[in-house]
LUMTORKE-313761 format. One line per field, with one value per residue (C-alpha): residue number from 1; residue in three letters; x, y, z. Coordinates in steps of 0.001 Angstrom, whole numbers, plus 524288, in hexadecimal, padded with zeros to 5 digits. Each point is the difference from the previous one (the first is absolute). Layout:
<rs>
resi <- (NUM, ...)
resn <- (ALA, ...)
east <- (X, ...)
north <- (Y, ...)
up <- (Z, ...)
</rs>
This chain:
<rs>
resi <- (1, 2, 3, 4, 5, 6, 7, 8, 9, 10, 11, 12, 13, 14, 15, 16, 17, 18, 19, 20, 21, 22, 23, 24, 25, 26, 27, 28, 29, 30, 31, 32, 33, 34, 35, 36, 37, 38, 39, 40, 41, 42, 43, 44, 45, 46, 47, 48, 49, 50, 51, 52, 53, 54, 55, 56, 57, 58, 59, 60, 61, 62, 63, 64, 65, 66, 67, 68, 69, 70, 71, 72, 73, 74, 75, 76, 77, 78, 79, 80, 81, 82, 83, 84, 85, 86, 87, 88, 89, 90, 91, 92, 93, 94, 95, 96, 97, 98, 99, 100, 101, 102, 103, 104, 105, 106, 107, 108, 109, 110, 111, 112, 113, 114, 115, 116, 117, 118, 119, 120, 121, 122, 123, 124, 125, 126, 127, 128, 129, 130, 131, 132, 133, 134, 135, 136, 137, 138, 139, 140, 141, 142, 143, 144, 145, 146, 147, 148, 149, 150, 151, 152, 153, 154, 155, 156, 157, 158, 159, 160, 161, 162, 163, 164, 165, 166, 167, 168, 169, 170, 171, 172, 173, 174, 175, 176, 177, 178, 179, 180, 181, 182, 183, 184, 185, 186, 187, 188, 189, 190, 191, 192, 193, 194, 195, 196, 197, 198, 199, 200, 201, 202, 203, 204, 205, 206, 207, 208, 209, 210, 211, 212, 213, 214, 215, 216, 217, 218, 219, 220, 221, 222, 223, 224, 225, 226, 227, 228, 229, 230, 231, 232, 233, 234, 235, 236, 237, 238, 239, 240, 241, 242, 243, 244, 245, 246, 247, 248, 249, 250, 251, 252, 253, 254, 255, 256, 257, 258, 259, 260, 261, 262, 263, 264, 265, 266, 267, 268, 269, 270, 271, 272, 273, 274, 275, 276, 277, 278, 279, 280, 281, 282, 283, 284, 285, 286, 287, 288, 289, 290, 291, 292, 293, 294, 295, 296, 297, 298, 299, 300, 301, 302, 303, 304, 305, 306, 307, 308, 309, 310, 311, 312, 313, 314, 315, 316, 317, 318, 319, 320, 321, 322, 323, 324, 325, 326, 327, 328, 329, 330, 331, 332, 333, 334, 335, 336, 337, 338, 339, 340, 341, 342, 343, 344, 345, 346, 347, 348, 349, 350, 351, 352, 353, 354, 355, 356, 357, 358, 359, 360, 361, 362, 363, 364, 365, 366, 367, 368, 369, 370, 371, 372)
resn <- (UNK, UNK, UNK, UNK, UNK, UNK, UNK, UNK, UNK, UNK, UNK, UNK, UNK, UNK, UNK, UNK, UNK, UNK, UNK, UNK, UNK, UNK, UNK, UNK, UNK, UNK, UNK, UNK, UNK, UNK, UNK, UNK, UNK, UNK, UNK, UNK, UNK, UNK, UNK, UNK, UNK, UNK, UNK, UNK, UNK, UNK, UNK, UNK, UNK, UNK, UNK, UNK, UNK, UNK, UNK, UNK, UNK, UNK, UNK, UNK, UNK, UNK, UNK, UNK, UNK, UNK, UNK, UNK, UNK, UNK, UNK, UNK, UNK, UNK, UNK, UNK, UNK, UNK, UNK, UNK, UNK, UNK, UNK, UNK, UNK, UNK, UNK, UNK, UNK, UNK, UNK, UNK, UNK, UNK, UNK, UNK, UNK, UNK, UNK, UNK, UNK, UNK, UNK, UNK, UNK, UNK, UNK, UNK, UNK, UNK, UNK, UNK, UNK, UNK, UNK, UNK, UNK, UNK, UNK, UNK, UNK, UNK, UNK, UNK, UNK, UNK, UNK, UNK, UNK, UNK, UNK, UNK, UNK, UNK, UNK, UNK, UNK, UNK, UNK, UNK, UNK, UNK, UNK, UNK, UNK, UNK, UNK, UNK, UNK, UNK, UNK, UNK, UNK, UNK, UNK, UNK, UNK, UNK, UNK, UNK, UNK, UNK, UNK, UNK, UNK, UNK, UNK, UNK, UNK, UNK, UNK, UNK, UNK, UNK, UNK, UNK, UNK, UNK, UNK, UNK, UNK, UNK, UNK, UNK, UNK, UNK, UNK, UNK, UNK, UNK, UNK, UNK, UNK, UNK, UNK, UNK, UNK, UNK, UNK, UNK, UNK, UNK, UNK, UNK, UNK, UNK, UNK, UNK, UNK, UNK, UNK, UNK, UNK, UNK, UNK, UNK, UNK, UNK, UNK, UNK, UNK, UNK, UNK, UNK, UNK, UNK, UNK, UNK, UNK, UNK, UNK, UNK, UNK, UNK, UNK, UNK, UNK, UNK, UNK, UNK, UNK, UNK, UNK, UNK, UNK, UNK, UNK, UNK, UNK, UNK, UNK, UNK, UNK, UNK, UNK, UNK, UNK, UNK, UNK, UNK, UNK, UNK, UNK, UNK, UNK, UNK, UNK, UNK, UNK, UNK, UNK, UNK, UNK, UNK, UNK, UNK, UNK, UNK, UNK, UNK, UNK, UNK, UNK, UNK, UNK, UNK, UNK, UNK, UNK, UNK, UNK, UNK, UNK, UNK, UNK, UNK, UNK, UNK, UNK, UNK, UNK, UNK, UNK, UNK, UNK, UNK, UNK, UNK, UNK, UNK, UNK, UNK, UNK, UNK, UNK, UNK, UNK, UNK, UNK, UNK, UNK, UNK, UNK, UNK, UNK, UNK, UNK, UNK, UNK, UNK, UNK, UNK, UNK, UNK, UNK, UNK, UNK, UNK, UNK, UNK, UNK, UNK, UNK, UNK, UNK, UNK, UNK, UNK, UNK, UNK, UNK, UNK, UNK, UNK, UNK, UNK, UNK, UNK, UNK, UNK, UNK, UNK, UNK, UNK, UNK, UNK, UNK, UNK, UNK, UNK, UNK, UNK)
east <- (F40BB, 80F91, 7FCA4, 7FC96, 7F47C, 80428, 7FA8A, 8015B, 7F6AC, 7F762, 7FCFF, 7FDDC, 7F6CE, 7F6AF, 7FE34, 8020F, 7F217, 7FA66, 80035, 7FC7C, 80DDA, 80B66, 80C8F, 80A1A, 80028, 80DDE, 7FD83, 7F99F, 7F0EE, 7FD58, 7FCF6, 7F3D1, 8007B, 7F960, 80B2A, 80B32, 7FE83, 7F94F, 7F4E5, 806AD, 80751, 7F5A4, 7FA59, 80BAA, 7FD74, 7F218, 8057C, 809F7, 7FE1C, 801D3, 80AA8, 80B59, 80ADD, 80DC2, 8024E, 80F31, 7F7D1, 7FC66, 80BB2, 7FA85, 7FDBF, 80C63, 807BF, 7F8A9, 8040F, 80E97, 7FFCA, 7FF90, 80EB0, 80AEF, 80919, 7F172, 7F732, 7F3F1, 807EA, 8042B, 7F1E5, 7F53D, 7F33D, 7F7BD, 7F338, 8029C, 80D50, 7FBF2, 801FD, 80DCD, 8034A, 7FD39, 80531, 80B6D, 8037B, 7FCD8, 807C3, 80C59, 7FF0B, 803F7, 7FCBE, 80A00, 802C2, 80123, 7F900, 80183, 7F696, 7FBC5, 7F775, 7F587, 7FBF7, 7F4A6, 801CF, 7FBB9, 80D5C, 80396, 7F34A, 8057E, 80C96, 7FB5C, 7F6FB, 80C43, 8086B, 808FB, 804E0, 7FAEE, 807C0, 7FC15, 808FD, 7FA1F, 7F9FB, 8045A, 7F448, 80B1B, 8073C, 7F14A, 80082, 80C12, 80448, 80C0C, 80781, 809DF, 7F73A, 7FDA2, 80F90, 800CA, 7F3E5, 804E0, 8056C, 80661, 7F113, 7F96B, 7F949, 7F6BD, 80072, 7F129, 7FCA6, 7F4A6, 8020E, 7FA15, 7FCB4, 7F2F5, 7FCC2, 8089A, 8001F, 81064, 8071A, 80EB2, 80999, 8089A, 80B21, 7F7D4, 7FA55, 8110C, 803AF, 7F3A9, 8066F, 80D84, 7FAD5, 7F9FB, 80C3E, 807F5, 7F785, 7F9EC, 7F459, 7F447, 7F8CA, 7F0F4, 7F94D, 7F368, 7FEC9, 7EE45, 8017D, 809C3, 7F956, 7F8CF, 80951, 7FD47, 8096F, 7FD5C, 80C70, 7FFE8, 80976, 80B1A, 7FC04, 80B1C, 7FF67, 80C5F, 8092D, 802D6, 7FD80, 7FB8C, 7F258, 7F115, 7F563, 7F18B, 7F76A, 7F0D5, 7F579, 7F865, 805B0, 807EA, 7F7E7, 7F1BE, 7FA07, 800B4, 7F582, 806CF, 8088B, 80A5B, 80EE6, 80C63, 80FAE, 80A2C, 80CFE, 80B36, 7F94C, 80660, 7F7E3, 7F40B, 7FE32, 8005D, 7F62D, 7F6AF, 800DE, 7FB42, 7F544, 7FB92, 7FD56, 7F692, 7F9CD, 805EC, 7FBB9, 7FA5D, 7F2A0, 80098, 7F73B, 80AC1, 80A94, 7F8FE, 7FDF8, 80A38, 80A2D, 7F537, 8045A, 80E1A, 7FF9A, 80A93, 7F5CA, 7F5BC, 808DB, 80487, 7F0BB, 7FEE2, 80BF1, 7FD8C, 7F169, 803B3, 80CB6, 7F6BA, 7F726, 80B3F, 80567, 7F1FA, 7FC29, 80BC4, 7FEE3, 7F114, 8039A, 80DE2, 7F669, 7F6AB, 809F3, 80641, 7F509, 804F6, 80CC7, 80523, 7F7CE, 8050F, 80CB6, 802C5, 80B6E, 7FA0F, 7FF1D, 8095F, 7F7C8, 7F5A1, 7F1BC, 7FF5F, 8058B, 8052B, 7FBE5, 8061D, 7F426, 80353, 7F3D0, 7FF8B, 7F8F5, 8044D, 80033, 7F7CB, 7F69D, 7FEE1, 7FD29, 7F63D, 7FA10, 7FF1C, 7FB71, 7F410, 7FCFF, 801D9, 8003D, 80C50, 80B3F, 80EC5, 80B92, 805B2, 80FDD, 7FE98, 7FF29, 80D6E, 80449, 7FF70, 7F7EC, 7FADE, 8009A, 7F4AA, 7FF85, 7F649, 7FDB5, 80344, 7FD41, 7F1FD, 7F5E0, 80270, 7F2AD, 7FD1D, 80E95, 7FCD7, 7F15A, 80707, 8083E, 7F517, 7FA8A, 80E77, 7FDC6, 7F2A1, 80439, 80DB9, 7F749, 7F6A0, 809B5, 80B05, 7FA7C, 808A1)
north <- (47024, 801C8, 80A84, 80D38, 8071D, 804AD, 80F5B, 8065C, 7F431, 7FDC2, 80E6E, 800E4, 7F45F, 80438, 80CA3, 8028D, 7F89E, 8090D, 80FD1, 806C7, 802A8, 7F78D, 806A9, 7F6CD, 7F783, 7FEE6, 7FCA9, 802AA, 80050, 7F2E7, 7FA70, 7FAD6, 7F417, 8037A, 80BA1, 7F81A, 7F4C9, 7FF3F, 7F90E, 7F410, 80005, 7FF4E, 7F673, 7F890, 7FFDC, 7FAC0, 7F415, 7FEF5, 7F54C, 8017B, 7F600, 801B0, 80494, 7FFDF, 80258, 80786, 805C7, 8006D, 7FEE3, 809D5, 8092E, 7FEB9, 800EF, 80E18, 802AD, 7FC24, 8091D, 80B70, 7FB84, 7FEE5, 7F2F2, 7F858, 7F5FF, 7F9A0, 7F73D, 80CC1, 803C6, 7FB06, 8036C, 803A8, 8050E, 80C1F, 8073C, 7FEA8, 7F141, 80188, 80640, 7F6F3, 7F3FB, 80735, 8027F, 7F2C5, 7FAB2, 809F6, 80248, 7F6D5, 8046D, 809F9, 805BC, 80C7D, 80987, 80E18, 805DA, 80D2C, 80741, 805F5, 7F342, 7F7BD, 7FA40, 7F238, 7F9C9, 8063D, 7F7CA, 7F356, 800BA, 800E8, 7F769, 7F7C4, 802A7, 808E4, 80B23, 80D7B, 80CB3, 80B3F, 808DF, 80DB1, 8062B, 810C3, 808D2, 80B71, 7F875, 7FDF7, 7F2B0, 7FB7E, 7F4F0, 8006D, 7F63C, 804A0, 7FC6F, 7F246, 7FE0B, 80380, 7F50D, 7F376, 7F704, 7F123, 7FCBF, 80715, 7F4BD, 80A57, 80EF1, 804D4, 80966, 805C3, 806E0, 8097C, 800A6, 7FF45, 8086D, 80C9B, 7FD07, 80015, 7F8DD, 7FC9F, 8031F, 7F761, 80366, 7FF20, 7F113, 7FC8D, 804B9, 7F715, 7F5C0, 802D8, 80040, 7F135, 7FB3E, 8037A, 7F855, 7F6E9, 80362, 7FE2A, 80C7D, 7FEEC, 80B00, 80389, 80365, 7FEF5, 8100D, 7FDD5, 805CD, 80A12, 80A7C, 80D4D, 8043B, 7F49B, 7F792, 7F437, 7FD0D, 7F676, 7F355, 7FA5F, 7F444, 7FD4C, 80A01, 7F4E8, 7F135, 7FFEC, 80945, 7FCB9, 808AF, 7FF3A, 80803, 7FEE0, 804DF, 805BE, 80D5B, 8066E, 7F66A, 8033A, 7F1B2, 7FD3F, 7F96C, 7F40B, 7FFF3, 7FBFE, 80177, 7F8E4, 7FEE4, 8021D, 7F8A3, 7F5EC, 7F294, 7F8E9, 80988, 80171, 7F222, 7FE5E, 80BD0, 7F600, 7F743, 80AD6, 803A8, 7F098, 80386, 80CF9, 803B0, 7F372, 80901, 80BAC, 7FFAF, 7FA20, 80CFB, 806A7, 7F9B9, 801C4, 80E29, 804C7, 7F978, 807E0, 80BD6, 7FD14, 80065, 80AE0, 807B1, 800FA, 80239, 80B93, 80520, 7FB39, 80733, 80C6C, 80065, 7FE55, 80B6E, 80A7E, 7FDCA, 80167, 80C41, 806A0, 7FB63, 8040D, 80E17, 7FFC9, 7FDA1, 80863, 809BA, 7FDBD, 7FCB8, 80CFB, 80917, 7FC1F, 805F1, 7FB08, 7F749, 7F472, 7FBD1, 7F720, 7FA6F, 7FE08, 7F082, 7FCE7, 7F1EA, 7F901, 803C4, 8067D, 80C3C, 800A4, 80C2E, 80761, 806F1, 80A41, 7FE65, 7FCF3, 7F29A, 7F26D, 7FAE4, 7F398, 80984, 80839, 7F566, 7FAE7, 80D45, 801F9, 7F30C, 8007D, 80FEF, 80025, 7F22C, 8017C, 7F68A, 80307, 7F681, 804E3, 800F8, 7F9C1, 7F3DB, 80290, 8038D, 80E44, 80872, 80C60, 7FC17, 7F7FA, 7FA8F, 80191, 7F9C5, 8090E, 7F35F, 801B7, 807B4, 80E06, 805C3, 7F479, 80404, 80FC4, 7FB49, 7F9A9, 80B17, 8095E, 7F756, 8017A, 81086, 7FF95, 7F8CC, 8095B, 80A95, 7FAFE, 7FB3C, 808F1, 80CA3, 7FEF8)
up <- (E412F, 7FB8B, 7F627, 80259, 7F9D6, 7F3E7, 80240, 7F441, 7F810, 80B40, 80213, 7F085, 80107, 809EC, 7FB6B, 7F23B, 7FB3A, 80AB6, 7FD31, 7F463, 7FBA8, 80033, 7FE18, 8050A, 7F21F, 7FE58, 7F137, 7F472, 7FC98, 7FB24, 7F322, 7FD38, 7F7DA, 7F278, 80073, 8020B, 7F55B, 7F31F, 7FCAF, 7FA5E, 80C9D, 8091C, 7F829, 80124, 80F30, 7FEAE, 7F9F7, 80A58, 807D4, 80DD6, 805CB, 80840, 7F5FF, 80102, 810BD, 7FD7F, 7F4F2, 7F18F, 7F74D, 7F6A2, 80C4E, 8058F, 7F2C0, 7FF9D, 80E3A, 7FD49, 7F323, 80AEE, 807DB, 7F849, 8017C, 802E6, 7F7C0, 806CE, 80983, 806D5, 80387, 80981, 7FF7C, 80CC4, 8036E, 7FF8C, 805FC, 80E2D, 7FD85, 7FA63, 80A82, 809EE, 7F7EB, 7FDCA, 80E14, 802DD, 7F584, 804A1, 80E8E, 80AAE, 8111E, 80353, 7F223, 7FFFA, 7F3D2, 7FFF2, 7FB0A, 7F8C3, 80766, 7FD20, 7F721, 7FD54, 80F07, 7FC2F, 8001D, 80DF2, 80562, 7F8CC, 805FB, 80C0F, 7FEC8, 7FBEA, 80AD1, 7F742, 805EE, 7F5DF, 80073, 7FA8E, 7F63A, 7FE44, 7F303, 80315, 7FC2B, 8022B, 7F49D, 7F6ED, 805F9, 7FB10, 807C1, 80989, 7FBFC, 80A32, 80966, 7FAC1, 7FDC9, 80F01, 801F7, 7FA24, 805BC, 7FE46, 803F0, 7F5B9, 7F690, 7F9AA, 7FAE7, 7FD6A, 7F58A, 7FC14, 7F378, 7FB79, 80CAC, 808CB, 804FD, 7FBB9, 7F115, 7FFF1, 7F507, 80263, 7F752, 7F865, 80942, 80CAE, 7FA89, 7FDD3, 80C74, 8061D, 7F915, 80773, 80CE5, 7FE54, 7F9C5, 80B35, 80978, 7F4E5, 80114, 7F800, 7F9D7, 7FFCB, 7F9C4, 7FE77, 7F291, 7FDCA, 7FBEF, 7F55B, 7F462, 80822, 7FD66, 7FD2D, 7F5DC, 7F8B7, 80135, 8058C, 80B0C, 7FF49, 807A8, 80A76, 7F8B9, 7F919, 808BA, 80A75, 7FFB5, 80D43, 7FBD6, 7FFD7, 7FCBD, 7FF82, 7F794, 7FC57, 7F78F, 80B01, 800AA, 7F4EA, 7F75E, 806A1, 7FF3E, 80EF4, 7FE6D, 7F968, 80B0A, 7F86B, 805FE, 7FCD0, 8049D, 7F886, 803A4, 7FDCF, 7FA02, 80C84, 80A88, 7F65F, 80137, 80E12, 8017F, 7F6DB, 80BA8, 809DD, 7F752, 7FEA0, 80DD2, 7FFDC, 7F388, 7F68E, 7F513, 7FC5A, 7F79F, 7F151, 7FCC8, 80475, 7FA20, 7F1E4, 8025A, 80642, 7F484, 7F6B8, 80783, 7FE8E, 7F273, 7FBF4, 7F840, 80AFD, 80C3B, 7F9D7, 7FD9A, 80F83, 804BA, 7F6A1, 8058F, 80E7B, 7FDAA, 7FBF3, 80954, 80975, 7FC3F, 7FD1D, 80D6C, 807A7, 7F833, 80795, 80C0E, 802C9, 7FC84, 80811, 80C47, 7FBD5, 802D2, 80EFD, 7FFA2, 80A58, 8061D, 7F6BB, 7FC3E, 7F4CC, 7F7C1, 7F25D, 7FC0D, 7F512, 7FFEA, 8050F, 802A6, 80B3B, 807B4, 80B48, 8092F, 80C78, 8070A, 80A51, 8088D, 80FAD, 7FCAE, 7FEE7, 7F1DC, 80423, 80753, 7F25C, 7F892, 809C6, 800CB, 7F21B, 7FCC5, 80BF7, 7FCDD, 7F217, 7F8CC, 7FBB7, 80261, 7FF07, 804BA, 80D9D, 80067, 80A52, 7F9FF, 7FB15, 80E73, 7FAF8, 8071B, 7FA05, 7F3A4, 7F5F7, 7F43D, 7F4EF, 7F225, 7F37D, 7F621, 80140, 7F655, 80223, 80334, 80B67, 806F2, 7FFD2, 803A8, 80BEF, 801A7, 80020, 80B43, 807D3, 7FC87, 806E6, 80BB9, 802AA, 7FF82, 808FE, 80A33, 7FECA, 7FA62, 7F464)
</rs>
């Protein structure tokens, strides 16, 4: 097999159906269906008759999906099932063997197993926890080279919940120009922001940008698993030959919905729901983690769902979670599977008394093991 396990799903997979508490959602609690749509909606899906649908996408859906980039209409976007798809069509579509993509790290890590898988070369550009994250773009400037096809993005980011600024996102642009380079963010958290304001997308800074977004995380309906790209009409439609070749479409259920969710009225109810939540959540837990002193070290998420936390314990992070996951039945993401040891990851998009239930779990186990 050319591609490597990727760690950071598989691990999630195995064991987050198995323990009593599952902290390592990186989204929101999900909708259930009766409180998403209205009656006359859902009856509207009963009638629905189940056939393929449009393969790039409905034109309704992707009309909604363009309304979100500005400089786009529905020939911009491709639909996918869901924004792990878009991701690998859209390396496929942009990559060649021997391209080179730097990378931010720490990151959703799929795209680093694609381009190996690919025969790309991946580099990895730093996120600085001593700067709250903040990319170093100096870094990346020093990284690029006449070789560089892609710059990856996650933003806001995965794990540490950093949003760029406007002036970080320019310079990004600057860096590809020089080298021509294409800029491929990550953009499935946009909306998830905890003051409230969405961020800018790259689209429209540089014609030489793609993004892919999704309604599985800042939108909580992973469920439909419902992604798209974002991207010049030219690309967009070669990525529509890729996906004839995995998915060919995503679900007509999901289609219907997910252009129901769109609508301008109830993605603001969705993304004012899922906001709250954040902030109420991420109140919880710093104090919780804060009762530590200490023992954990955190920069607070400015977007996203989850937090990402420095432990100063003797133990491998893969050994904590294993320990706590065995001893307690409670599961939280190892840094590891960012390549960062002594750090994990937890969910903060969750309902509030299930995460400090979880937490309460974590308290019982550090003062069995480590007298604290």
């Amino acid at each position: 097999m050319n591609i490597p396990i990727f760690d950071l799903e598989r691990i999630q997979s195995i064991f987050e159906n198995t323990v009593d508490y599952n902290l390592t959602e990186s989204g929101f609690h999900p909708y259930k269906l009766n409180e998403l749509l209205t009656k006359a909606q859902i009856e509207t899906l009963t009638n629905t008759v189940l056939g393929y649908g449009q393969t790039n996408g409905s034109i309704p859906l992707r009309k909604r999906i363009s309304d979100l980039y500005p400089f786009s209409d529905e020939e911009n976007v491709l639909v996918t099932n869901g924004s792990s798809e878009a991701n690998f069509v859209a390396c496929h579509t942009l990559l060649e063997q021997g391209d080179e993509v730097v990378m931010m790290v720490p990151n959703y890590m799929q795209i680093w197993g694609i381009a190996r898988e690919m025969g790309c070369i991946p580099k990895a550009f730093h996120m600085r926890e001593e700067n709250s994250w903040a990319p170093d773009l100096d870094e990346l400037k020093s990284m690029v080279t006449p070789n560089t096809r892609m710059i990856a993005l996650c933003n806001p980011n995965n794990p540490t919940g950093y949003t760029m600024t406007k002036e970080e996102m320019l310079e990004v642009v600057e860096i590809a120009k020089s080298v021509d380079a294409w800029v491929y963010c990550d953009e499935v958290y946009r909306g998830a922001e905890l003051n409230g304001e969405t961020l800018p997308s790259f689209i429209g800074m540089y014609d030489k940008v793609m993004v892919n977004g999704g309604l599985s995380k800042a939108y909580a309906l992973p469920g439909l698993r419902l992604g798209w790209l974002v991207g010049p009409k030219a690309i967009i439609a070669d990525t529509w030959a890729y996906h004839d070749y995995t998915s060919i479409t995503a679900g007509i259920m999901s289609h219907i919905i997910g252009e129901m969710a769109l609508h301008p009225e109830k993605r603001l109810e969705i993304l004012t729901r899922n906001r709250n939540m954040l902030n109420e959540n991420l109140k919880a837990v710093k104090s919780w983690l804060d009762q530590y002193g200490e023992l954990f070290e955190y920069v607070p998420p400015k977007g996203g769902g989850m937090l990402f936390i420095k432990y100063n314990l003797d133990i491998n992070s893969t050994e904590l979670a294993n320990w706590l996951r065995e001893e307690k039945s409670v599961f939280i993401l190892a840094g590891d599977c960012y390549g960062m040891d002594h750090y994990f990851r937890i969910g903060i998009g969750e309902r509030k008394e299930y995460i400090l239930a979880g937490l309460e779990r974590i308290k019982e186990a550090l003062k069995e093991r480590f007298g604290i």
